[in-house]
N, C-alpha and C positions, 0 to 999 in steps of 0.2 A: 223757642230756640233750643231748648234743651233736647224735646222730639225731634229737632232737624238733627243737632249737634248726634244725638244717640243713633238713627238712620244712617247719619253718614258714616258713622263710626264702625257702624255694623256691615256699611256696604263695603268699609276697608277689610273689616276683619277679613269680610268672604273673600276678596280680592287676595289678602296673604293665602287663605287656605287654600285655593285654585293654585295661587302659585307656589305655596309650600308643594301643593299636592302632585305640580308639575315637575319641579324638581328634583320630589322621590321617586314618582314614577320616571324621569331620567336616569336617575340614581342608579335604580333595579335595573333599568334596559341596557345600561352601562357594563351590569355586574354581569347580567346574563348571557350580552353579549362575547364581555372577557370569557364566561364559562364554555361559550358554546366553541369561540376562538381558539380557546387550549383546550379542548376537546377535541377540534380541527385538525390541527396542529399535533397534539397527539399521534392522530390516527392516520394524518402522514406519514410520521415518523415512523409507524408501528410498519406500515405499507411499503415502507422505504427497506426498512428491517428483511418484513416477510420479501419483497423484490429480491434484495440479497440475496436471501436463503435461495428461493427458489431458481434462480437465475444459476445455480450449480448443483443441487439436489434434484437431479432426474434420477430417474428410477434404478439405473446401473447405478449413479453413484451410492446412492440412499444403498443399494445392497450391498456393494465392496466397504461402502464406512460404516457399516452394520457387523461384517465380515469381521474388520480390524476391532469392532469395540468389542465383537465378541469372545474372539482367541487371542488379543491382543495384537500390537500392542499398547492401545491405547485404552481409556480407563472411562474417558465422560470428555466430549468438545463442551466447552463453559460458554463460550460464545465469540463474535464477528470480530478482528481487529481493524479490519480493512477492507474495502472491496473496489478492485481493481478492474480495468475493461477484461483482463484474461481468465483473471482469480480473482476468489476472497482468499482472505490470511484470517483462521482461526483458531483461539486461545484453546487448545486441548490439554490433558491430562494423563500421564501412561501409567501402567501399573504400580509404579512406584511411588505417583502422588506429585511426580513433578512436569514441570511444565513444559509443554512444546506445543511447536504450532504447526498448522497444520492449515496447508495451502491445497486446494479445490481449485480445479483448474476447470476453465468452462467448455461444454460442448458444444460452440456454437461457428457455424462456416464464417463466419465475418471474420472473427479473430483467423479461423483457422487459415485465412489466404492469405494474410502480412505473415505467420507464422512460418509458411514457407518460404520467403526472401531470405531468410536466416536460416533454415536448414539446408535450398538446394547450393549447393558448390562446397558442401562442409563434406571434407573427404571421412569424414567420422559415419557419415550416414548414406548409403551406394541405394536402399529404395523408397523414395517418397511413394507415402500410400495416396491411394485418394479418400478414401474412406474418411470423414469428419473426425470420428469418435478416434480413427487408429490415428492421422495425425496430431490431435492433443494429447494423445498417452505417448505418441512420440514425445512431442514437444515437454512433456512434464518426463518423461526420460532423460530428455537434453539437459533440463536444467540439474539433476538429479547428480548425473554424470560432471558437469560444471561446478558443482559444488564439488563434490567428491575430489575433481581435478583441485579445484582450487585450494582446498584444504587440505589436501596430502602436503601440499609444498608451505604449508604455514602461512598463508592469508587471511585475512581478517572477514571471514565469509561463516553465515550458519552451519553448524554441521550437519547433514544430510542422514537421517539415518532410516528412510525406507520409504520405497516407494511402488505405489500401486496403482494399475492403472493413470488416474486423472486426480490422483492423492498421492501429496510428496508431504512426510512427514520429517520436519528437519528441527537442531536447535529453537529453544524461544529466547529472542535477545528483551530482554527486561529485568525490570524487577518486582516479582511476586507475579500480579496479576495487570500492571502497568506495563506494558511495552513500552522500549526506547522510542523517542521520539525520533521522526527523520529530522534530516540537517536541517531542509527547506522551515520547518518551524522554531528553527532557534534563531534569534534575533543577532545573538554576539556570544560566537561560540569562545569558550578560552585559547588561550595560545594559538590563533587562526593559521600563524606563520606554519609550527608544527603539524598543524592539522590539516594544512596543504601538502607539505613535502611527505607527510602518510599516504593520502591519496594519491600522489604522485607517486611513489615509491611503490604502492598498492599497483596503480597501470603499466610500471615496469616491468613488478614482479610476475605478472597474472602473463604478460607477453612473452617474457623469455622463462620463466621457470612454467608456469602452466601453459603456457603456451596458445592461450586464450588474448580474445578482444573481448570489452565486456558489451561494449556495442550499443548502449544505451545509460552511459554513468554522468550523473547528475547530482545536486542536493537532494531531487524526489528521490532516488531508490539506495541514497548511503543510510543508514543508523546513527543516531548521536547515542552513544551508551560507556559512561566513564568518561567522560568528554573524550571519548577514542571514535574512529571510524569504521564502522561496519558496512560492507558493503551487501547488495540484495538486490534480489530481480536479475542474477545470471542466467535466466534463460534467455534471451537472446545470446548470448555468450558464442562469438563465432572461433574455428580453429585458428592460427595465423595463415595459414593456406587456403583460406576461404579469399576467394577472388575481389571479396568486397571489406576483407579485413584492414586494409591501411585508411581506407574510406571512414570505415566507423570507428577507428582509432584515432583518427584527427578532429572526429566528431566529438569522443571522450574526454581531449587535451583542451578542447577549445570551450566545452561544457563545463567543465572545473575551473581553468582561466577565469571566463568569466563570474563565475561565481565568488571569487575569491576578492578579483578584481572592484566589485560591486561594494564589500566589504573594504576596502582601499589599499588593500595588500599587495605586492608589487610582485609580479610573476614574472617565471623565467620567460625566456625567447620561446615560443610556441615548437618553432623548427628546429630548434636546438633540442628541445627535449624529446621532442619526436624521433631524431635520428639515434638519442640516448636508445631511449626508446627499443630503437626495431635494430640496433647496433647486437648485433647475437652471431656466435661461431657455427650455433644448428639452422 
């Protein structure tokens, strides 16, 4: 009995070690799996990165931002804040040590055929090229220009302070090395009431003092910075004499409305505000 009792015992033991030894080796295939997965994962990311980069670093650009870091004025780019289907927006550095960003506009014909919907009928602009490269150094001229408008008249827009080619170097709205978040990621902004009749105040201003549509104003392209509204992405930015200007003006009232609305805030008469609005003696 005891020889049976010790066999069987022995046959248990080996039974646990099989199966201890199934579950370490699980264990491991577990671990190595996870290691091999954030490695994976990694090297998306990194590939997502270099995508970035490369997707605006062609060879003209790489020599004009070569050009600026060399005579200035800029000091060392630190790296991506965003990348947009037009542009990335990158965290740079100017000789002073302080901070601005610097937005790389892309060379590529896709972007470049919705780009001209926005600039042809703009009495600001008599010849559309055809050339790809000369149209986006247009188009980062526009915006350049948009800015420049906007901010002489005291708007709440980056300051623009140089532009080259398919590199527009303007304010960085942040702090330190953190950029202001867009609207779209704030859950519940403060005083929302206020922070509509801004943005409203902001689409009057820009129409009868600059005399700009912005033509694409949303949660995506305001600022949250000081719980105030900064606005971004005035390139598209058409004149009011663009033949498609009340069009994408009504687009801007109804884009904000809603956004505001969604947060349960009660907004003016759309038509009302509109004729505010476009109500001007020039």
């Amino acid at each position: 009995m005891d020889d049976n009792n010790k066999d069987t015992s022995e046959e248990y033991d080996e039974i646990l070690d099989i199966e201890t030894d199934k579950e370490f080796d699980t264990k491991i295939d577990e671990i190595q799996r996870r290691q091999i997965d954030t490695k994976r994962i990694k090297k998306i990311d990194q590939s997502k990165k270099r995508a970035a980069i490369e997707s605006v670093f062609d060879e003209r650009t790489i020599f004009t931002l070569s050009k600026l870091l060399r005579n200035g004025p800029l000091e060392r780019v630190e790296g991506i804040i965003s990348a947009g289907k037009e542009a990335n927006i990158y965290l740079a550095y100017d000789l002073y040590g302080k901070e601005v960003a610097l937005k790389i506009y892309k060379i590529d014909s896709n972007t470049s055929k919705w780009m001209r919907n926005y600039i042809i009928g703009d009495p600001r602009f008599k010849k559309i090229p055809h050339n790809i490269s000369k149209v986006i150094f247009l188009w980062a001229s526009k915006e350049y220009k948009n800015l420049k408008r906007a901010y002489k008249v005291g708007l709440k827009v980056p300051n623009p302070l140089r532009i080259k080619d398919n590199i527009l170097i303007m304010e960085y709205i942040g702090f330190g090395s953190i950029p202001a978040p867009l609207l779209k990621d704030i859950k519940s902004p403060k005083e929302p009431i206020s922070l509509m009749n801004e943005i409203l105040t902001f689409i009057k201003d820009l129409y009868q003092k600059a005399k700009l549509v912005h033509g694409d104003l949303s949660e995506f392209n305001i600022l949250y910075h000081n719980q105030k509204p900064v606005i971004i992405d005035i390139s598209q930015a058409v004149s009011i004499h663009h033949p498609k200007a009340e069009v994408y003006l009504v687009r801007d009232i109804k884009n904000i409305f809603k956004y505001f609305e969604k947060l349960g805030i009660e907004t003016p008469d759309p038509k009302d505000f509109y004729y505010e609005v476009i109500k001007t003696d020039n």
